[in-house]
C-alpha positions as CSV (number, residue, x, y, z in Angstrom):
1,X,26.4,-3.0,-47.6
2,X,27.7,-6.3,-48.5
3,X,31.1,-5.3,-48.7
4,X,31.0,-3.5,-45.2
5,X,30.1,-6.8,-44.3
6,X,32.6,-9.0,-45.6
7,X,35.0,-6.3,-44.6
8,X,33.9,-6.4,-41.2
9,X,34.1,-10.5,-41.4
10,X,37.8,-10.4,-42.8
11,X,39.2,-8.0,-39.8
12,X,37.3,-10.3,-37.1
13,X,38.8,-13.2,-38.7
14,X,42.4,-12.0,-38.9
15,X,41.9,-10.8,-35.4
16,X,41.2,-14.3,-34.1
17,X,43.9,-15.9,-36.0
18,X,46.6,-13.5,-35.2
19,X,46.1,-14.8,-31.6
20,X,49.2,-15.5,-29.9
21,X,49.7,-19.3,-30.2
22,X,50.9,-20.0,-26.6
23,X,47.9,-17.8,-25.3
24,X,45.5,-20.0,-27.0
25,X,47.0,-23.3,-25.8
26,X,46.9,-22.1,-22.4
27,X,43.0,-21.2,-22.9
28,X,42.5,-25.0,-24.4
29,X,44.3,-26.4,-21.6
30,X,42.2,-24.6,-19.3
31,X,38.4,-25.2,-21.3
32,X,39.4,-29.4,-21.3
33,X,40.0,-29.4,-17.6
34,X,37.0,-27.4,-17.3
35,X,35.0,-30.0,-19.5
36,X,37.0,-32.6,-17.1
37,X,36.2,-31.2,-13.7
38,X,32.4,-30.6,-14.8
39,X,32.0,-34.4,-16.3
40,X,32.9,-35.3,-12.6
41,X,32.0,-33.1,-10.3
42,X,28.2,-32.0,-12.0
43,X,27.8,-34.0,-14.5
44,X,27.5,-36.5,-12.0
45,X,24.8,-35.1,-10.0
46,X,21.4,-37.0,-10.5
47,X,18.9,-35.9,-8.3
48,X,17.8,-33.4,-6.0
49,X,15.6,-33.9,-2.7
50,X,14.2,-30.9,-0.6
51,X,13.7,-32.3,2.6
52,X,10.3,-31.8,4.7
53,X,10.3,-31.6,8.4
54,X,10.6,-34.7,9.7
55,X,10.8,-38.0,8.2
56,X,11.9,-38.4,4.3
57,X,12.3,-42.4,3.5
58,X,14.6,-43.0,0.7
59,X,15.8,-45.8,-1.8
60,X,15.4,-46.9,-5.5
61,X,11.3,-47.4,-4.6
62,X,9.1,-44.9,-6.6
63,X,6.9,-44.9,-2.5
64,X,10.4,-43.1,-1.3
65,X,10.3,-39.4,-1.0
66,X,13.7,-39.7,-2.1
67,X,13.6,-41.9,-5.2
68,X,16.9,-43.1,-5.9
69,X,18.5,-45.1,-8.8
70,X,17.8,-48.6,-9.1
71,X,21.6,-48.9,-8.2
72,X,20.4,-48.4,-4.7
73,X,18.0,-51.1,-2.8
74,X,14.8,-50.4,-2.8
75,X,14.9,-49.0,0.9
76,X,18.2,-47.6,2.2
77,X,16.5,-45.8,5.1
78,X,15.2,-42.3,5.9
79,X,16.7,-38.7,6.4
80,X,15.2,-36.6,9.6
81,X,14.8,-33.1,9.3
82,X,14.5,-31.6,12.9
83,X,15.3,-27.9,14.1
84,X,17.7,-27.4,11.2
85,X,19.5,-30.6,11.5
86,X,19.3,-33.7,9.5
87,X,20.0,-37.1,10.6
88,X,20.2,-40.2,8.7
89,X,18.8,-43.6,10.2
90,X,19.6,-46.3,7.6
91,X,18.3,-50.0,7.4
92,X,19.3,-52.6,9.0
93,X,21.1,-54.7,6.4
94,X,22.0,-52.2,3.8
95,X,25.9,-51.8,3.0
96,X,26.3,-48.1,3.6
97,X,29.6,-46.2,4.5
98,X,30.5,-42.7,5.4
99,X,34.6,-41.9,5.0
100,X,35.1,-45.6,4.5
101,X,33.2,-47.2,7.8
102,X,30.4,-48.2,7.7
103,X,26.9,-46.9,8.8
104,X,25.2,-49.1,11.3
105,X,23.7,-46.4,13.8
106,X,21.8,-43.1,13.4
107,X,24.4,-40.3,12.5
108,X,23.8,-36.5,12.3
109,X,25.1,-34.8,8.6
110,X,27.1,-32.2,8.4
111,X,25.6,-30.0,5.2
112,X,27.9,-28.7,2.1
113,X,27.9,-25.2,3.6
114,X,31.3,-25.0,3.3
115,X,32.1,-24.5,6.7
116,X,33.5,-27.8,6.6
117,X,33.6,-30.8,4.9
118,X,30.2,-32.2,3.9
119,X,29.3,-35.7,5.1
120,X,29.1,-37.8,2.4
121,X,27.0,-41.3,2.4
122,X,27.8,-43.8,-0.1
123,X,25.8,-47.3,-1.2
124,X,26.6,-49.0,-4.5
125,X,28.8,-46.0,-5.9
126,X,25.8,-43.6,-5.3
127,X,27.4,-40.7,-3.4
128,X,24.5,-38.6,-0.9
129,X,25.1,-35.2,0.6
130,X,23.0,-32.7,2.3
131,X,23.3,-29.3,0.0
132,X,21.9,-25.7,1.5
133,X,19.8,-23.7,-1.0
134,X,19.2,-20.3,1.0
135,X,17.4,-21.4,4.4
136,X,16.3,-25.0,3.0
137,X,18.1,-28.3,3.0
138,X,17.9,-31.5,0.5
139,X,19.6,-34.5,-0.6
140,X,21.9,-33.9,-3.4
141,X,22.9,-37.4,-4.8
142,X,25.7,-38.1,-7.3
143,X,25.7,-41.3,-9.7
144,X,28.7,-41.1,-12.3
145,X,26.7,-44.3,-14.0
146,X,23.6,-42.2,-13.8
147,X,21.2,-41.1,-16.3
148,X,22.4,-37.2,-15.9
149,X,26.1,-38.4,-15.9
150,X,25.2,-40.5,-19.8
151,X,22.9,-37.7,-21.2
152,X,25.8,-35.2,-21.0
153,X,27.0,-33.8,-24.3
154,X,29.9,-31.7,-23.4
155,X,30.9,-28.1,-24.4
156,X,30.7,-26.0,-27.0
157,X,33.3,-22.9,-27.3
158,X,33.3,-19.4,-29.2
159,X,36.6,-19.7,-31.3
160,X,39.6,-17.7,-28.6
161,X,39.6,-14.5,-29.6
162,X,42.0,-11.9,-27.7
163,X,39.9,-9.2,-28.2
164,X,37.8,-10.9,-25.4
165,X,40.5,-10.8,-22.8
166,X,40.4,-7.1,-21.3
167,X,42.4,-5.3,-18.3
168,X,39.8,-4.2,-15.8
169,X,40.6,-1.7,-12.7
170,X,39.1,-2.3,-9.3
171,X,37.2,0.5,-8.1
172,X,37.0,-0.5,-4.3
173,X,33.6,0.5,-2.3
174,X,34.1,1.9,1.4
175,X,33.7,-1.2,3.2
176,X,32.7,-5.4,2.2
177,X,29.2,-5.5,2.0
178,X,26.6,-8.5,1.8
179,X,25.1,-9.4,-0.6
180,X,21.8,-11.1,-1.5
181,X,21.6,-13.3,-4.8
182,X,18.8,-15.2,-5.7
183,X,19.1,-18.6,-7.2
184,X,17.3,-20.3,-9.9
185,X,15.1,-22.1,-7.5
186,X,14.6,-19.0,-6.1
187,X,16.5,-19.3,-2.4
188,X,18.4,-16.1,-1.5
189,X,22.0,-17.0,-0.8
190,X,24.6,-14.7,0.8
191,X,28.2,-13.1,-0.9
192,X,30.4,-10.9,0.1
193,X,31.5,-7.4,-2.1
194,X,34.2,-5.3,-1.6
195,X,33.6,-2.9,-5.2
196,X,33.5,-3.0,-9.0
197,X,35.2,-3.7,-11.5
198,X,35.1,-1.2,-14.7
199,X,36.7,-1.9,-18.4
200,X,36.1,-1.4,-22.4
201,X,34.5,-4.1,-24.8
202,X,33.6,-3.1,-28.0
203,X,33.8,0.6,-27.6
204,X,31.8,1.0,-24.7
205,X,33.0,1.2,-20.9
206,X,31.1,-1.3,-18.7
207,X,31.0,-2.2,-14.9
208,X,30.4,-5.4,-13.2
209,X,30.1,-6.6,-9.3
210,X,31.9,-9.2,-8.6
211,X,31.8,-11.6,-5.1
212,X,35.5,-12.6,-3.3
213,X,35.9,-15.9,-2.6
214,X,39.0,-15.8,-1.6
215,X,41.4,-12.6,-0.9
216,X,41.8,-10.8,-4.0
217,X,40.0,-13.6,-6.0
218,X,36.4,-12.7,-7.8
219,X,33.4,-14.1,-9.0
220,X,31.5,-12.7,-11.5
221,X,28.2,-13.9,-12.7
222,X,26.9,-11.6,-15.4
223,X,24.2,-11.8,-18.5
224,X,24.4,-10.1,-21.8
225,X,23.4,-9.5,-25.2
226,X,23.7,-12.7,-26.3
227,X,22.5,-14.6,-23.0
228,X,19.6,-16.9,-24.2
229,X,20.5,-16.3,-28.2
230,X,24.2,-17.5,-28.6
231,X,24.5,-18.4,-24.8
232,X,22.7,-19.8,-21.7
233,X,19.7,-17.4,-20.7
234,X,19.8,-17.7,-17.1
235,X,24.2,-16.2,-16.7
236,X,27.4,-17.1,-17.1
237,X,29.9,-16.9,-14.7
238,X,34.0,-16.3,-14.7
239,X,36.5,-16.1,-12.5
240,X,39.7,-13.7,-12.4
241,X,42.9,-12.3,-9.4
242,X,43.0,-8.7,-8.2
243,X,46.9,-7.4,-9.0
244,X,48.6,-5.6,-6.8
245,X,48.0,-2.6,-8.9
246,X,44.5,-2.6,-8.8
247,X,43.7,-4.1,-11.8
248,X,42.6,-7.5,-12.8
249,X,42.0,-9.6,-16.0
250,X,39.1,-10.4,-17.4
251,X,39.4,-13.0,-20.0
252,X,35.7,-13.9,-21.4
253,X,37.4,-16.4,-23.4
254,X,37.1,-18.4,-20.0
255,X,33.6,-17.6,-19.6
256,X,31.0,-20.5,-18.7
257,X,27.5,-21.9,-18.1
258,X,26.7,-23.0,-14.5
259,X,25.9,-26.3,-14.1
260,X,22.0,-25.6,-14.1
261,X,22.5,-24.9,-18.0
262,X,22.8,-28.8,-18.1
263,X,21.6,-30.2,-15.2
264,X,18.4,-29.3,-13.4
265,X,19.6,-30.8,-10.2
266,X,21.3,-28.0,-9.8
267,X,21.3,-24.4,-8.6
268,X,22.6,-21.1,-9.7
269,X,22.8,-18.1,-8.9
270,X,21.2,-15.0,-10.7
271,X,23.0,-12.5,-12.0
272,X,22.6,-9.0,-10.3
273,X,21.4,-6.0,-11.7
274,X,25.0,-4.6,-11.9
275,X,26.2,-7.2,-14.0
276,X,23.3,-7.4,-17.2
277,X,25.3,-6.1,-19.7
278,X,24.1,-4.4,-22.9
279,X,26.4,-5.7,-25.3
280,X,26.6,-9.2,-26.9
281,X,29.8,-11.1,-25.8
282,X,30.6,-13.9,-28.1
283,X,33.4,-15.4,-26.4
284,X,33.4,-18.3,-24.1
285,X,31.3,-21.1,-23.5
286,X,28.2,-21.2,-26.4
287,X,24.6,-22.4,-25.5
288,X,24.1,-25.7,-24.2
289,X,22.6,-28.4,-27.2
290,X,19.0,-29.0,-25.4
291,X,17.7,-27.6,-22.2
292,X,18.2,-29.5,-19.1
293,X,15.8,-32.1,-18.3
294,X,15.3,-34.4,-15.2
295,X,15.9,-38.2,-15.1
296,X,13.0,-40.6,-15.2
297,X,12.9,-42.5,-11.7
């Protein structure tokens, strides 16, 4: 039994060093800029507001609904949440600024729906938006000085392994179809599909369902074996291009956490049904060190 085992050990281990060297300087090139893009883009993100109808005061005060870092004052003034809408009337007094001018009047936001470009409020580096979780609205804030951006430890990888980095073919359903994903807060938010994709991994042939973005570019968010043992409980999620032959590559090298593996000020989507795969896929993006946990106002 031992023997098997070593055996087994050996071939894995020749099989991740006989990587092609250029293939696995183009998958380090691409985990730093991930690490890189994360650090400033979620990372970054230190707090997390759901409005209630009506008034929500904000500023660094702990009597604010929205309690802000003390790099704010202590009132900046309050966000109004009214038939869908939210409008910010700020103090008189406090330097705020939306694309560079400043804030002086009441001013309806325009959420990060993607639709179009999300208002963004700034005071004393602090950076405010309205985010959409399913049907409800709150005040996403970004601080890269913050407590979430300092607490963050970085990434850890899987070694590359090639073996993890499969040709899939695209088995198209009759027409796009919504569908409805839960989030980790447990909103429903809304994708589109347009099939499956189906491939071999360690012997056995396995399907997932991914979302388009973009034409011919998919989004897969997917569990497995090793989600909450080796890897992040909740899913992972990876991205790869339809070819115009119908296949597309799926390189779990490239796999990684969402940002709520690190950062509860965020949400993520939950995997569906489709995509809870039975084996264990030890490639990609480990576990995070600690579970995420919330600044202290």
């Amino acid at each position: 039994m031992m023997l098997r085992a070593i055996a087994a050990f050996a071939l894995a281990l020749a099989a991740i060093t006989a990587a092609d060297p250029a293939y696995i300087k183009d998958v380090e090139a691409w985990r730093a800029k991930h690490e890189a893009d994360y650090r400033r883009d979620w990372a970054s993100i230190d707090g997390l507001f759901f409005l209630k109808p009506g008034e929500n005061r904000a500023g660094s005060a702990r009597t604010n609904s929205i309690v802000l870092s003390a790099a704010v004052p202590a009132s900046i003034g309050s966000f109004f949440l009214e038939n869908g809408k939210v409008r910010f009337e700020p103090h008189a007094g406090v330097a705020i600024s939306r694309k560079d001018q400043p804030v002086t009047v009441p001013l309806d936001l325009i959420p990060d729906s993607g639709k179009e470009p999300a208002d963004e409020l700034v005071v004393n580096g602090v950076r405010i938006v309205v985010h959409g979780s399913g049907d409800r609205l709150a005040i996403r804030v970004r601080d890269a000085n913050g407590a979430m951006a300092r607490a963050f430890l970085g990434f850890r990888w899987f070694p590359i392994d090639e073996r993890y980095r499969v040709t899939a073919r695209f088995i198209k359903d009759p027409a796009p179809r919504e569908l409805k994903i839960p989030n980790t807060l447990g909103d429903v938010d809304t994708y589109t599909t347009e099939g499956v994709v189906e491939f071999s991994l360690n012997g056995q042939t396995l399907r997932m369902r991914p979302m388009t973005t973009r034409p011919k570019r998919f989004y897969f968010v997917f569990r497995d074996a090793s989600s909450g043992h080796e890897t992040y409980a909740a899913a992972r999620f990876l991205y790869s291009d339809l070819r115009d032959d119908g296949t597309t590559v799926l390189d779990f090298n490239e796999a990684y956490n969402p940002p709520c593996a690190f950062n509860p000020y965020t949400t993520c989507p939950i995997p569906p049904k489709e995509n809870r795969l039975k084996v264990k896929i030890l490639a990609g993006e480990q576990a995070y060190p600690h579970e995420p946990k919330a600044r202290t106002p």
